[in-house]
C-alpha positions in Angstrom: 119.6 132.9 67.9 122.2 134.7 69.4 122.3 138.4 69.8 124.0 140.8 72.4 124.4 144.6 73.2 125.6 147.1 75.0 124.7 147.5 78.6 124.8 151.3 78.9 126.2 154.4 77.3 127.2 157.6 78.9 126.2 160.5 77.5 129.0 163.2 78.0 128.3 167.0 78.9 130.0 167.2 75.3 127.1 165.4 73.9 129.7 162.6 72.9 128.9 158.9 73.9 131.2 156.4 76.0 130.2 152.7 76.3 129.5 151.6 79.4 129.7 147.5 80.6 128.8 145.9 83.8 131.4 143.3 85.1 131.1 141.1 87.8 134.1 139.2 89.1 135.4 136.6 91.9 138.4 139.4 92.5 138.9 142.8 91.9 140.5 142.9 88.6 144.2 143.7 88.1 145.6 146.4 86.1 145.6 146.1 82.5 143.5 143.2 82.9 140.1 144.8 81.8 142.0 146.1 78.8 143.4 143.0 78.2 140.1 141.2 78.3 137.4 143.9 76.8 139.1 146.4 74.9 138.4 144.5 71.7 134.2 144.1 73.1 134.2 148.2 73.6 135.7 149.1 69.9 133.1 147.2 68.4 131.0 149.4 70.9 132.5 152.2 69.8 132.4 151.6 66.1 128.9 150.9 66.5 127.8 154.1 67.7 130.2 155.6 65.2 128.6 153.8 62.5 125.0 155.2 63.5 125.7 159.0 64.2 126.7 159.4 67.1 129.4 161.8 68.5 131.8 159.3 70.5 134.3 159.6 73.5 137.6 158.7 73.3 137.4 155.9 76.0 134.6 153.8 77.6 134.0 152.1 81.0 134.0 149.0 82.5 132.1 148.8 86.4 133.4 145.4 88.1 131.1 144.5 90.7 133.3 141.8 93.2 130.9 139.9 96.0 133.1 141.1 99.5 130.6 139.2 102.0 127.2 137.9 102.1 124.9 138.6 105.3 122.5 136.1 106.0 119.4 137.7 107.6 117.0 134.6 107.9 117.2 131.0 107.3 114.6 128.4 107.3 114.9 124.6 105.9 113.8 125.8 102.7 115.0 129.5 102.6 117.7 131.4 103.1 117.7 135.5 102.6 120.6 137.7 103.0 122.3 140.5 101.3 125.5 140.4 99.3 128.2 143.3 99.4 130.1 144.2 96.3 133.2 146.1 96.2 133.1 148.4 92.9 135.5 149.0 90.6 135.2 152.0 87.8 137.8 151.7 85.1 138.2 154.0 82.0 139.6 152.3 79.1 140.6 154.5 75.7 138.9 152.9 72.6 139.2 153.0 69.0 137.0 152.2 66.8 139.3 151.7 63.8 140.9 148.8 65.2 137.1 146.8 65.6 136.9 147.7 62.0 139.9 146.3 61.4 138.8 142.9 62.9 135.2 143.2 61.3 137.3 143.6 57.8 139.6 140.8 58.5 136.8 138.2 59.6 134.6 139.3 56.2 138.0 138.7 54.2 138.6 135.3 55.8 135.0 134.3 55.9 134.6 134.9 52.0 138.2 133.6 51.5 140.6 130.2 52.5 140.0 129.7 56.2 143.7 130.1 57.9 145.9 127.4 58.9 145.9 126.3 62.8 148.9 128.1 64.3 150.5 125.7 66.0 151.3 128.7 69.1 147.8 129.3 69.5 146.0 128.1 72.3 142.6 127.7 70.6 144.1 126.2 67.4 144.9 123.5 69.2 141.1 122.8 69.7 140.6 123.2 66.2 143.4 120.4 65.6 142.5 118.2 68.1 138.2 118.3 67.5 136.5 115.1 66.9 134.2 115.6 64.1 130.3 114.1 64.9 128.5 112.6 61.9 124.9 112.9 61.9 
């Protein structure tokens, strides 16, 4: 089974909550590319808390942890210890949770309805039109 969650939620003086995910990356990410990437992952966030009570914030955060340097301290045949350095990065993306329900409602409609045809622009359609099928 698979099964996921949120990493953390901030809890604003307000008493509304804003989603909070851990990142770590080779580079310290570009602008507009966490949005790009996650802003989809923290609607559902969003909608989620929505969904169970809870006052929400109007945007959520994304902490990208990028390795700078590693120290080795000691090294042996068998061991080596040292300590890695991070650069951090804090970025505050606005959410929305009507847009994850959006999604949620479009995925129910195509799951209960025709599947789609492969769009022919699509980079991951093209996996769907090139797949070998395996027999068992």
């Amino acid at each position: 089974m698979c099964i996921g969650g949120m990493d953390d939620c901030i809890i604003g003086k307000d008493g509304r909550y804003a989603p909070l995910d851990y990142k770590t990356k080779a580079s310290i990410p570009k602008e507009g590319e966490a949005e790009k990437y996650y802003q989809n992952q923290l609607d559902c966030y969003t909608l989620f808390l929505k969904s169970n009570g809870y006052l929400i914030a109007d945007h959520a955060w994304i902490i990208y942890y990028t390795p700078n340097a590693v120290k080795v301290q000691k090294k042996t045949l068998t061991v080596s210890i040292g300590i890695f350095q991070f650069d951090i990065s804090v970025i505050r993306i606005s959410v929305n949770p009507d847009n994850a329900k959006e999604i949620f409602n479009a995925a129910v409609a195509c799951a209960r309805g025709e599947q789609p045809k492969p769009n022919p622009d699509c980079e991951y359609c093209g996996y769907y039109i090139r797949r070998d099928y395996v027999k068992i």
